[in-house]
C-alpha positions in Angstrom: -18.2 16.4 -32.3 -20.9 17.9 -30.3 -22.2 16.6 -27.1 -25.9 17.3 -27.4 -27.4 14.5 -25.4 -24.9 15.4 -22.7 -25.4 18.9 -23.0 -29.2 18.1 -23.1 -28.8 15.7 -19.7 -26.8 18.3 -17.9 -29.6 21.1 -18.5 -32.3 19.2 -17.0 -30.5 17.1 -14.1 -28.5 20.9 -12.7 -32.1 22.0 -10.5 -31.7 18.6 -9.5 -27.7 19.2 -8.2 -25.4 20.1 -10.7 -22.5 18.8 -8.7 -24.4 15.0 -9.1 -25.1 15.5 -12.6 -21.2 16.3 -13.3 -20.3 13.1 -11.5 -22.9 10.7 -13.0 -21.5 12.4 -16.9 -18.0 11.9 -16.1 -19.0 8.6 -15.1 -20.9 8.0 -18.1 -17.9 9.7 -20.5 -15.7 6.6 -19.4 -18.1 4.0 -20.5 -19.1 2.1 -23.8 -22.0 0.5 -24.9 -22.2 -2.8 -24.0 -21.2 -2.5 -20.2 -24.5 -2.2 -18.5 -24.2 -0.5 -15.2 -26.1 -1.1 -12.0 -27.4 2.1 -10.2 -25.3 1.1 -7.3 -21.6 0.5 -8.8 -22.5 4.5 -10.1 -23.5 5.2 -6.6 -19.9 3.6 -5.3 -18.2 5.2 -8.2 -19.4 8.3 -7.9 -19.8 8.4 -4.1 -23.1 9.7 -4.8 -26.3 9.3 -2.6 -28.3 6.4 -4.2 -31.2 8.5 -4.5 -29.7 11.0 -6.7 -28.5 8.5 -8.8 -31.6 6.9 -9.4 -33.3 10.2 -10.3 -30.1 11.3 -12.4 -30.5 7.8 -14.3 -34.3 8.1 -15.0 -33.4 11.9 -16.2 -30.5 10.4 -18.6 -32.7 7.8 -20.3 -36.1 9.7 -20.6 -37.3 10.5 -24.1 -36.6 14.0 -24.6 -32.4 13.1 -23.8 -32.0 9.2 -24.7 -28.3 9.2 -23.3 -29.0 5.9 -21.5 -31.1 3.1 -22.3 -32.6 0.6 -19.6 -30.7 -3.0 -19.9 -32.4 -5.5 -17.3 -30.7 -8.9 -17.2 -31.8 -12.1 -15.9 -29.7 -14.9 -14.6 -29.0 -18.0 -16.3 -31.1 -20.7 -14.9 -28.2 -23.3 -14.7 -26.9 -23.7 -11.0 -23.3 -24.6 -12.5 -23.3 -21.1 -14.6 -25.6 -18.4 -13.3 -24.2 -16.2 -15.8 -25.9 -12.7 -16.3 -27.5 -12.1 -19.7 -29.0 -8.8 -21.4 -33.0 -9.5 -21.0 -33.6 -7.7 -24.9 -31.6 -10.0 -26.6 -32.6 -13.2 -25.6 -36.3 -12.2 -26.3 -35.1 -10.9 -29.5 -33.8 -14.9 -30.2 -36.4 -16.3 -28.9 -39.0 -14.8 -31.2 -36.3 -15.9 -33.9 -35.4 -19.2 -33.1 -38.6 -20.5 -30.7 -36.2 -20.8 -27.4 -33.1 -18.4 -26.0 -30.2 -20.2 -24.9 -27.2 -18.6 -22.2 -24.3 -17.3 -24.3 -22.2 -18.6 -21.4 -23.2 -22.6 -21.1 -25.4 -22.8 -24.4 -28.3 -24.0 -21.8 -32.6 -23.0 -22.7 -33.6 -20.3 -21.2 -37.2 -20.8 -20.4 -39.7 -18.0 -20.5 -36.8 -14.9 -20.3 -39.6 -12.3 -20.5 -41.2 -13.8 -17.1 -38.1 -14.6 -15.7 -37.0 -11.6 -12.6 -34.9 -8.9 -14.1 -32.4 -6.4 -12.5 -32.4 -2.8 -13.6 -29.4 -1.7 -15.2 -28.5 0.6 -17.6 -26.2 1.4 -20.7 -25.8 4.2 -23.1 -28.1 4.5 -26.0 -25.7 4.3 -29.9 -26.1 8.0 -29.8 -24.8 8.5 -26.4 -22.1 5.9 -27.2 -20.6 8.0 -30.0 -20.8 11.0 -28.1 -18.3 9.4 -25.4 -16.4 8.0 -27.8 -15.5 10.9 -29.3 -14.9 12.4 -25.6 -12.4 9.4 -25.3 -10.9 10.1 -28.3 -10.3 14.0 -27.3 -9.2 13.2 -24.0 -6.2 10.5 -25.5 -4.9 13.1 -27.0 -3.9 15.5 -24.7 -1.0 15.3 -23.0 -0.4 13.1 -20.0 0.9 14.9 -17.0 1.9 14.5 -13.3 0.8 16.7 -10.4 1.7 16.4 -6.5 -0.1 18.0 -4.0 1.4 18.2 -0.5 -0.1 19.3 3.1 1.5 20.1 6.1 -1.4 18.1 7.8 -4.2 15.5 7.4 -7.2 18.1 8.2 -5.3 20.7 4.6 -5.4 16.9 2.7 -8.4 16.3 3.7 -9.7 19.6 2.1 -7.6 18.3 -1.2 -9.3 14.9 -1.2 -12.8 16.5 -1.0 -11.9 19.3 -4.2 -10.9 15.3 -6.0 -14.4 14.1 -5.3 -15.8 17.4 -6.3 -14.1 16.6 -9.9 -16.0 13.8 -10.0 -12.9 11.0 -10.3 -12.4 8.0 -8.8 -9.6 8.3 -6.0 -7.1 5.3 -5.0 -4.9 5.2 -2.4 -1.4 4.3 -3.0 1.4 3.3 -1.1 5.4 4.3 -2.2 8.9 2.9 -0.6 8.8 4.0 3.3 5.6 4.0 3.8 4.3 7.2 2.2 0.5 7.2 1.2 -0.7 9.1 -1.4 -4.0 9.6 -3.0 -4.1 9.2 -6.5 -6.8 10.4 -9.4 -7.1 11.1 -12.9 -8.5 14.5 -13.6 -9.5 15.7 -17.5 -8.9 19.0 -18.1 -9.5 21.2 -21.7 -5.9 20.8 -22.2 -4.1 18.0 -20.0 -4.9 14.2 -18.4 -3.5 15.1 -14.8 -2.5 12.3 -13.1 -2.5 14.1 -9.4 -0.9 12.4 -6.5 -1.5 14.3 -3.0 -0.8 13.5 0.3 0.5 15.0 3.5 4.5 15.9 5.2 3.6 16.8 8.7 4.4 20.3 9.4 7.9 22.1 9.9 10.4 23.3 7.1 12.6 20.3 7.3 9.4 17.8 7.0 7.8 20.2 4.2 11.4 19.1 2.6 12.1 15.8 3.2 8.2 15.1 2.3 8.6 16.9 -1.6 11.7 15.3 -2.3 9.8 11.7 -1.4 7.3 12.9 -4.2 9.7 14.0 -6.7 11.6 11.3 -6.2 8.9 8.6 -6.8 6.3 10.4 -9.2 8.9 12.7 -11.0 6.1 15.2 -11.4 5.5 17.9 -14.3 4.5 20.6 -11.0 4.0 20.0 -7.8 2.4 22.6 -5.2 2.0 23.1 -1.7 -1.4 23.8 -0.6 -2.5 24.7 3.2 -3.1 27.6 5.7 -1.6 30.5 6.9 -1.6 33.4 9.2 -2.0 37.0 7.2 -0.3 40.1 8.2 -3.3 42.3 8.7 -1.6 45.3 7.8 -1.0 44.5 4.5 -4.8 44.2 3.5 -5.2 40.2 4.5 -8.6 39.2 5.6 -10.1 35.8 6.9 -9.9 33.2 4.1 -8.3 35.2 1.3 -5.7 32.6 -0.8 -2.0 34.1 -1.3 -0.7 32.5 -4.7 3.5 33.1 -3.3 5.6 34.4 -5.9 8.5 33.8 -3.4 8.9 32.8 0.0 11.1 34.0 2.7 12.8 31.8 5.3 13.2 34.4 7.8 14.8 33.1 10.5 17.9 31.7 9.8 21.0 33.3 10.6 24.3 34.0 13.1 24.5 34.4 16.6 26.7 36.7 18.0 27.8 38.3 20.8 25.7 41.7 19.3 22.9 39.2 19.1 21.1 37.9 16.1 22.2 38.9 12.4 19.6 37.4 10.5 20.0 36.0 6.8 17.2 35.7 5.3 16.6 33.6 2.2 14.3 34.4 -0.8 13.2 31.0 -2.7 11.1 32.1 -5.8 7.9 29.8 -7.3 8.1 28.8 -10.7 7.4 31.6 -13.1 5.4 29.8 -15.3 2.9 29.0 -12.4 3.1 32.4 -11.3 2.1 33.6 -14.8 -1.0 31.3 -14.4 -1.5 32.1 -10.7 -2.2 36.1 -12.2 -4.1 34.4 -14.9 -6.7 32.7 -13.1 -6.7 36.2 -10.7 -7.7 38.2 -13.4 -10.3 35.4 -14.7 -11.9 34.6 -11.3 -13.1 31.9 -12.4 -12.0 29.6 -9.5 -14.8 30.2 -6.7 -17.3 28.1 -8.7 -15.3 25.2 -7.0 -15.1 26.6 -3.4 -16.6 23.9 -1.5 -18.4 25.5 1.3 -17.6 23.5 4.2 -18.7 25.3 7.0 -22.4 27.0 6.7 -23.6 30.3 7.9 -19.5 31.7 8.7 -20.2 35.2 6.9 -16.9 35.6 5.5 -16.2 38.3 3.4 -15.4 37.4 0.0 -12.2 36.0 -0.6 -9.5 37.9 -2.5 -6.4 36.6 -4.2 -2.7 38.3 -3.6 0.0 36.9 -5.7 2.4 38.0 -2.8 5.6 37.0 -1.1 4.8 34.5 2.1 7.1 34.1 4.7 8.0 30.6 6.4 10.0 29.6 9.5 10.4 27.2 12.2 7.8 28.5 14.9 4.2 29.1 14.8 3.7 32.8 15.4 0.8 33.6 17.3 0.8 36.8 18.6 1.7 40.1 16.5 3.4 41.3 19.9 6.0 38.8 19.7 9.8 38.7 18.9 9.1 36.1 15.8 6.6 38.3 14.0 9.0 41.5 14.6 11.6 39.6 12.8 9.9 38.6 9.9 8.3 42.2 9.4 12.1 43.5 9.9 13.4 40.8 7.9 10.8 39.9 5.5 8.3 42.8 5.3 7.0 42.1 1.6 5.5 39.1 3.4 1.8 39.3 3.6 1.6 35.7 5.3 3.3 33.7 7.8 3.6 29.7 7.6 6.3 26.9 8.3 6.5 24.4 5.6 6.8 26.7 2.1 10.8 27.9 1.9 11.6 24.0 2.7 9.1 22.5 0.2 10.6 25.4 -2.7 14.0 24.2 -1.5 13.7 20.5 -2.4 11.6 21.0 -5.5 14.2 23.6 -7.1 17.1 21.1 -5.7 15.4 18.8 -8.6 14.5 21.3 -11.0 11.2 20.8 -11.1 8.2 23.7 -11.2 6.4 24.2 -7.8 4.5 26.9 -6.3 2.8 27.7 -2.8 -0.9 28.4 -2.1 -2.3 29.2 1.3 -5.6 29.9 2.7 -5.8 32.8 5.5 -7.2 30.9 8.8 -6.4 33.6 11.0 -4.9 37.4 11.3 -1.7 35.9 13.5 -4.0 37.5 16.7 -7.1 35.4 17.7 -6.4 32.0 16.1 -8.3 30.0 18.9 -11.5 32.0 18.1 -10.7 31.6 14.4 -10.4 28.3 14.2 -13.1 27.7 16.7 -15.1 29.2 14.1 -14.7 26.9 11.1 -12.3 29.5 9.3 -9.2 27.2 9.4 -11.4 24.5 7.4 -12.9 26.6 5.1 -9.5 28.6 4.1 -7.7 25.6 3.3 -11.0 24.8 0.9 -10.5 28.2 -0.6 -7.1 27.2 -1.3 -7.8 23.8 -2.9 -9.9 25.8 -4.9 -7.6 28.2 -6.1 -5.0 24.9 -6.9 -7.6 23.0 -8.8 -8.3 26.2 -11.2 -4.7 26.1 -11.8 -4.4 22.3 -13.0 -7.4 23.0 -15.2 -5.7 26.6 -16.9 -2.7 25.1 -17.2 -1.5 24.3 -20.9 1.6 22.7 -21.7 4.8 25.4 -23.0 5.0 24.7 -26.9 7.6 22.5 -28.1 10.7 24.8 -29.3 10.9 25.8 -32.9 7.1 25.0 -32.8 
């Protein structure tokens, strides 16, 4: 069925922010009729300024769109009860009947029409069967399970924000040893996501210990590391370009001898199917209409995707002159960018056999990162790259069953 008063409210609220008007219709796509809504439980909801909401309301229930209704209620004049009641019907009964009574304590309602009335609103019958057959849609599609891990609260910070942009409600939830995660449903065309995200603390071994926590206790369907990264220059890297890994490196382990160092470097691959999309959603480029721009006026260059090899290790490399970044150019030279958490994080996902990719943000050319990050480009990478993650969840379509 089509959604023409939606479609019609979203056209005339976007001058008005069309980030808003998504939240307030995803809002309004979970409701029935019957459950009047104050403007401020949407503003809560939605973390919306109340302003907005209040002109996003009057937009909804104006005559051209009739999505929403107004639905004032009055309180019921009986101390004991105080129950709220819906204003239209109890004029409606007392026209009928000569008096209005609480459908709560059965007590007369005197004079409901003069009686102070709070604004709310609900949808109109049209509007109703509109999200009722959203609802319906939605229950079908399959029900699946994301994690999103961080290195650090600043990169989960930038995943919390791309939640809100998505317009869901986001809980916090606490698992066995004190893990928090923030959880939210997200609707896409093809799957319910139920994404849980939280942060590991950086090194391999915390990357590790932090996806095997996830897995362990959500038992998800993919799970995907998302965060920052130094680029190798030299390989065409600029300033807040996202590398989708197809494989990560751990590049620095290995035997020490009296020759000196014989490295042995590891190659973990991502999942292929993610990979596939990760090429997919290249090719579309659909995924900067959900950059959140988090830092104004930075003239970046447009970002680029490379669905490259990363490499990961146990130091934070920040100098191209030094004996780290020679190894991993000698060791791991498909690289394009250097990190610390993604070889551990593949490790422990694969150890389960569960899909999982890497996505980084470019905060800095190895060189400069004080200035960099000084800058704003270390937050607004890591936005790129919860971009880039988000556009996955919503390609991504569930393999057919086999034989199907």
């Amino acid at each position: 069925m089509s959604s023409a008063r939606f479609a019609a409210f979203r056209e005339q609220a976007d001058p008005r922010g069309a980030d808003a008007a998504a939240a307030i219709e995803r809002f309004l796509r979970e409701r029935r009729r019957g459950q009047p809504l104050t403007p401020r439980r949407i503003a809560l909801d939605t973390e919306l300024n109340q302003d907005d909401v209040d002109d996003l309301l009057e937009i909804a229930s104006s005559d051209e769109i009739r999505l929403l209704e107004r639905a004032d209620v009055i309180t019921c004049a009986n101390p004991q009860c105080n129950a709220q009641e819906m204003a239209g019907p109890l004029l409606e009964q007392e026209r009928a009947d000569g008096e209005a009574r609480c459908s709560t304590c059965e007590e007369v309602i005197d004079d409901p029409g003069g009686r102070p009335a709070e604004r709310r609103y609900q949808l109109t019958p049209d509007g109703d069967i509109e999200a009722e057959a959203h609802q319906r849609a939605i229950s079908s599609r399959p029900q699946l399970t994301a994690v999103l891990l961080t290195a650090l609260p600043e990169e989960l910070a930038a995943v919390r924000r791309q939640l809100q942009a998505e317009g869901t409600g986001i809980e916090r939830k606490t698992v066995a040893g004190g893990g928090i995660y923030y959880q939210a449903v997200i609707s896409t065309q093809h799957v319910v996501w139920t994404v849980y995200a939280s942060f590991t603390e950086p090194t391999t071994s915390a990357a590790a210990v932090g996806a095997a926590d996830a897995i362990l206790n959500f038992s998800p369907d993919t799970a995907i590391f998302v965060g920052i990264a130094g680029g190798i220059k030299e390989k065409g890297i600029k300033l807040g370009d996202v590398v989708a890994a197809t494989s990560v490196f751990d590049y620095d382990g290995g035997k020490a001898t009296d020759d000196g160092f014989i490295p042995r470097t590891q190659q973990l691959h991502s999942a292929f199917a993610l990979k596939q999309l990760a090429g997919v959603a290249m090719i579309e480029d659909a995924w900067r209409t959900r950059i959140q721009a988090v830092v104004e006026d930075l003239n970046l260059e447009q970002a680029t995707v490379h669905a490259e090899p990363i490499a990961a290790g146990r130091k934070v490399i920040a100098s191209t002159k030094s004996e780290t970044y020679k190894l991993v150019r000698r060791t791991a030279d498909p690289a394009v960018a250097v990190e610390m958490e993604g070889s551990g994080f593949l490790g422990a996902v694969q150890r389960y056999g569960d899909k999982g990719t890497v996505i980084r943000g470019v905060s800095d050319l190895i060189d400069g990162k004080a200035v960099a990050d000084k800058d704003g480009v270390r937050r607004q990478a890591v936005a790129n790259a919860a971009a880039f993650v988000f556009e996955l969840l919503h390609l991504f379509k569930p393999e057919p069953n086999a034989g199907t």
